[in-house]
C-alpha positions, 0 to 999 in steps of 0.5 A: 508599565511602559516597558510592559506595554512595548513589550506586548506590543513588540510582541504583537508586531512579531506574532502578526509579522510570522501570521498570514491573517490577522484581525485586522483583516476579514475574509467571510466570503474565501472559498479558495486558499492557495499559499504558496513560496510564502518562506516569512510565516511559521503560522497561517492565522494569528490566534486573533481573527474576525469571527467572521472570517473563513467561515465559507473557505472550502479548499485549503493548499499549501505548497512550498512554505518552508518556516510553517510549523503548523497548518491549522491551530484548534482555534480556527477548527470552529471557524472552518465550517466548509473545509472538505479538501486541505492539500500541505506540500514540501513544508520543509519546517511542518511537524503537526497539521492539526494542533491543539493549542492548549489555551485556546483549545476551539472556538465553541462548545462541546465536541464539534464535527469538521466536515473535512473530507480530503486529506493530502500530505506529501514531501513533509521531511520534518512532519512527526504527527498529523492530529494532535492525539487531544483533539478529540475532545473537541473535534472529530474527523467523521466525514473525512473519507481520502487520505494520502500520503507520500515521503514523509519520512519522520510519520512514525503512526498515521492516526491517534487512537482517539482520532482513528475512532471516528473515521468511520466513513474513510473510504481510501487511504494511500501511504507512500515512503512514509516512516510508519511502523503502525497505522494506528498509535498505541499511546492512551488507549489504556484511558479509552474503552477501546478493545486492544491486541498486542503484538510483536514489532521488528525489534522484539518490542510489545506494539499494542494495535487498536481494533475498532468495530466501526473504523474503517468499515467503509474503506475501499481502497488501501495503498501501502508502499515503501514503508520501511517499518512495517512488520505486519499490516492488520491484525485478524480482528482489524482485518475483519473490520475492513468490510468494504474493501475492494482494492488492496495494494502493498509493495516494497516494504522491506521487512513486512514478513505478513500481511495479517499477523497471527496474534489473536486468529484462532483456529475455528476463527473467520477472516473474511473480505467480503468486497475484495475484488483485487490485490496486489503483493510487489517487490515485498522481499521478506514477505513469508505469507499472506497470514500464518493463523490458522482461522478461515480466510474467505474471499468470496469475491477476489477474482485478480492477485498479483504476487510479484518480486516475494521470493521469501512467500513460501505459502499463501495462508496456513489454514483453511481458504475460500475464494470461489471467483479466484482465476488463478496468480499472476506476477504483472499486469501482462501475465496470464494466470497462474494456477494449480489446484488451490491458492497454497500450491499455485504460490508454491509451484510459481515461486519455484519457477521463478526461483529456476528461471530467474536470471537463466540464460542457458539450459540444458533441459536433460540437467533439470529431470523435473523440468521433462515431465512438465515440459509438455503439460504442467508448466505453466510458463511465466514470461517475464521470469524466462530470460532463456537466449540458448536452449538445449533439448537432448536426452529426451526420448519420450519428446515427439517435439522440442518446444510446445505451444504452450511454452511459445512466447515464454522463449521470445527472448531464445537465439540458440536452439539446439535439439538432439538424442530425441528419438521419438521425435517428430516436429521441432515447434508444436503450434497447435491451440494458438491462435493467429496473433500468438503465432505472429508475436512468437514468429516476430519474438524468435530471433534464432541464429543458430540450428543444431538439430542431429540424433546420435 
């Protein structure tokens, strides 16, 4: 019986010794958390506290602790009846924020609500989940509306889906270098009453991709970036489902080929983002389109998209498109807008400008016959693609000038200008339509040392 009671008493010293806060102490009045270097304790609260205790603590931040394993255990769920901000970073040792704990599962009965709102994890190396998929039988995550994550690296699905179910008020969601191969985690589906599309991931392997009709209804903002595992963003009936999104962003994802997959988006079908305003596709190297389906998409909205470093998109969307607002594409925040016709040939015709001029040094203008008859009305200029330092404009009869204003500021960067064999010709530079400012930034961008201007 001694052994056996200096045993649990070892025991108790080690738990209390690895444990910010035990029982010993009570906190009912803490608003304000920040634990921080604290490199000692693999656990904030010993599974024994004053029922007292946290009740009224508000924001919760963790930095730099490099042994904690996990944030918050389910028995201190029930006790955090004010947490709406909890922030974990560079927690070398973090694998689980929230964690069931089987034995002890949650203080109370039934199924709580956590009035979480803001969510922040960033520089977690060994983090694998953030909730434990069992929570849900006792909590839920209905008032949590920011979430943002950065460089973690091992997070291969961001939500179970029986947490994802009720996240019916989340508004923003940032990913970045991030692990994720799927947004919402296929495992136990099949025990839940939840609709279910299957599609096919990177390695050929089945991904089963929940689609909820209430979840992320209210999201607004989405920012994926450098999440090496993605193969596809949404599925047509998820896409649906996001009916308040305004702001869409996604860049260097190296093997994302779609944004929308083409499972389960039949012809007749229609996708539509009815609060799209923005969207932006950057450095997406493997990226073939926006979707391949050949249902209706609808962007009654959409006035700004920014296409920049896709060189693989071939077409936008393989059937039908409506955006009315639409101005034309641009590839950066400083470029004009770009736009022929409708949104499949604007891709198409900028992505083989770019293709042309990327990396062009020196032109002769008579080797590109295509080039001639856009020179002075169809090309549509996209600056920053246009690296042209010598020029050669020859064999050109029907020029009556060499450069058009249109074409001005697209060859800021020329130092060589050669112009010949152009019989019909009257001026070199055509400056009409700009405007005085356009006129002073082309003067001051035309470094030209050299002349050749003759005819045979």
């Amino acid at each position: 019986m001694t052994g056996s009671r200096e045993t649990q008493s070892q025991d108790r010293i080690k738990s209390c010794s690895t444990a910010l806060f035990n029982r010993e102490v009570a906190f009912p009045n803490l608003e304000t958390l920040y634990i921080e270097d604290m490199d000692n304790i693999e656990m904030i609260w010993h599974d024994q506290i004053p029922a007292d205790s946290f009740s009224k603590l508000n924001l919760l931040s963790i930095n730099k602790c490099k042994k904690l394993v996990n944030v918050i255990p389910s028995f201190i769920l029930g006790r955090l009846l004010s947490l709406e901000t909890l922030t974990a970073k560079a927690c070398d040792s973090l694998e689980v924020v929230f964690k069931l704990q089987p034995l002890n599962p949650l203080d109370g009965n039934g199924v709580a609500r956590s009035p979480l709102k803001e969510l922040e994890l960033d520089d977690l190396s060994m983090l694998n989940c953030v909730w434990d998929k069992e929570l849900y039988h006792h909590i839920n995550f209905q008032c949590l509306h920011s979430i943002i994550l950065w460089r973690c690296a091992r997070l291969a699905s961001l939500f179970p889906a029986s947490i994802a179910k009720d996240l019916i008020q989340l508004e923003r969601l940032e990913i970045n270098k991030c692990g994720i191969v799927e947004l919402i985690e296929n495992e136990g589906l099949s025990e839940m009453s939840i609709n279910v599309e299957a599609i096919e991931g990177p390695s050929h392997e089945l991904k089963v991709t929940s689609s909820f009709p209430s979840s992320f209804q209210h999201m607004k903002t989405l920012y994926v970036s450098c999440c090496h595992g993605l193969s596809n963003m949404f599925t047509p009936t998820m896409a649906t489902n996001l009916a308040e999104l305004t702001k869409l962003r996604i860049s260097k994802c190296e093997i994302l080929t779609e944004i929308i997959s083409d499972e389960g988006g039949k012809e007749g079908h229609v996708v539509a983002f009815n609060q799209l305003k923005y969207m932006e596709l950057d450095g997406l190297t493997r990226l073939r389109c926006f979707s391949s389906g050949g249902y209706t998409l609808m962007f009654p909205l959409l006035e700004d998209i920014i296409v920049n470093t896709c060189s693989k998109m071939k077409f936008f969307h393989e059937g039908q498109i409506e955006a009315p607002k639409l101005k034309g594409v641009k590839v950066g925040l400083n470029e004009g807008y770009f736009w022929k016709g409708n949104l499949n040939t604007t891709i198409q015709n900028m992505l083989e400008e770019m293709a042309t001029f990327a990396g062009t040094k020196f032109m002769r203008l008579y080797e590109f016959p295509e080039l001639i008859g856009k020179w002075h009305g169809e090309l549509n200029p996209i600056t920053s693609s246009w690296q042209l330092t010598t020029l050669v404009v020859n064999k050109c009869p029907s020029f009556t000038n060499a450069i058009p204003s249109s074409l001005m500021l697209a060859l800021k960067r020329m130092t060589s200008l050669q112009v010949h064999d152009c019989e019909a010709l009257e001026e070199i530079f055509d400056l009409e339509g700009l405007e005085v400012v356009d006129c002073t930034q082309c003067c001051l961008g035309y470094g030209i040392c050299t002349w050749s201007i003759y005819q045979s």
